[in-house]
C-alpha positions, 0 to 999 in steps of 0.5 A, a space after each residue: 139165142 141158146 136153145 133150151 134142152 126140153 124132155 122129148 114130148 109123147 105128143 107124137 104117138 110112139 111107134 111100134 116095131 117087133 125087133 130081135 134081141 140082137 137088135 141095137 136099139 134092145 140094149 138100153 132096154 136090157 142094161 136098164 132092166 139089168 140094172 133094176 134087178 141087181 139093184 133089187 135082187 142082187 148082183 145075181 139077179 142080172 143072170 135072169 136077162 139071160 135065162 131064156 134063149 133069144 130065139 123064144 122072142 121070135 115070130 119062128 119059135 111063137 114069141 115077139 120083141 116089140 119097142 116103142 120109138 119115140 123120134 127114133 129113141 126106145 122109150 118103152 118095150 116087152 116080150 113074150 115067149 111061148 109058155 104053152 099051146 093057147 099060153 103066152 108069157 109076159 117077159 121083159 117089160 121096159 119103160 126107159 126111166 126117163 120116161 115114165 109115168 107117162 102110160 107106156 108100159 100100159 101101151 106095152 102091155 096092150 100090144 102084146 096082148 094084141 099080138 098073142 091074141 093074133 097068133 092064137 094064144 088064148 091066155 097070158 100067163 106072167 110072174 113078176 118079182 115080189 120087190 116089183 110094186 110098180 110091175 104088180 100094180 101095172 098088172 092089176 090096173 091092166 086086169 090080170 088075175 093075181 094068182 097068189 093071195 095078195 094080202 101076204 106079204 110079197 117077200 114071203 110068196 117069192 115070184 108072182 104070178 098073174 094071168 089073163 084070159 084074152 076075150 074071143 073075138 066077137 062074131 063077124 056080125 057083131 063086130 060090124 055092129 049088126 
């Protein structure tokens, strides 16, 4: 009997580990979203992957690296770097290709707002390219505040910027529904 090669079913909920840039798994989160931007922006447009230094996505310098395993495979990740004292900025949020549609990035998107939450940081800041539909709609079905008028035509605006101001915690008595 031949087995029948299936996609990798999301019944199992993904894991969450924080990594560093240097971490293996990391690269296909890199040669994709490489291979997105040149085939976007241009052959230039890979450099961006190389803008920030990777010690900005580390607990040491106020960032983090998470990915998303499914049975041991990235599926989906992102960052966030320090941008000022109550400020995270989003970067480099991942869906492997295979594997989208299915709500990942929104998984992504959640963690790292949990995590910046944790570490003090009272708002997200994040630009997105203007030939990033898929990334400027993520943002606004997530409840990011478009900081740039969204009837214009995005090629016009250049880099598009959100930002979210994450809630304060409740009180000790309310969280404990008291």
């Amino acid at each position: 009997m031949t087995s029948v090669a299936r996609p990798p079913s999301l019944s199992a909920e993904p894991a969450v580990i924080h990594v560093t840039v240097s971490d293996p798994r990391v690269r296909p989160l890199l040669r994709e979203l490489g291979d997105e931007y040149s085939t976007r922006y241009g052959r230039e447009a890979h450099a961006e992957l190389a803008r920030y230094p990777d010690e900005e996505f580390t607990a040491s310098h106020g960032g983090v690296l998470l990915l998303l395993l499914l049975h041991g495979e990235p599926v989906a990740g992102g960052a966030f770097r320090r941008y000022d004292e109550i400020t995270a900025e989003l970067k480099r949020i991942w869906t492997h290709s295979a594997h989208r549609r299915r709500g990942l990035a929104r998984r992504v998107v959640a963690e790292l707002e949990r995590e910046a939450k944790a570490r003090g940081y009272r708002r997200i800041h994040l630009t997105t390219g203007p030939r990033q539909p898929e990334a400027r709609a993520l943002y606004l079905a997530t409840g990011y505040t478009p900081l740039f008028d969204t009837e214009a035509d995005p090629e016009s605006i250049g880099p598009l910027p959100f930002e979210k101001h994450l809630p304060d915690a409740p009180p000790q008595g309310e969280a404990a529904g008291l």
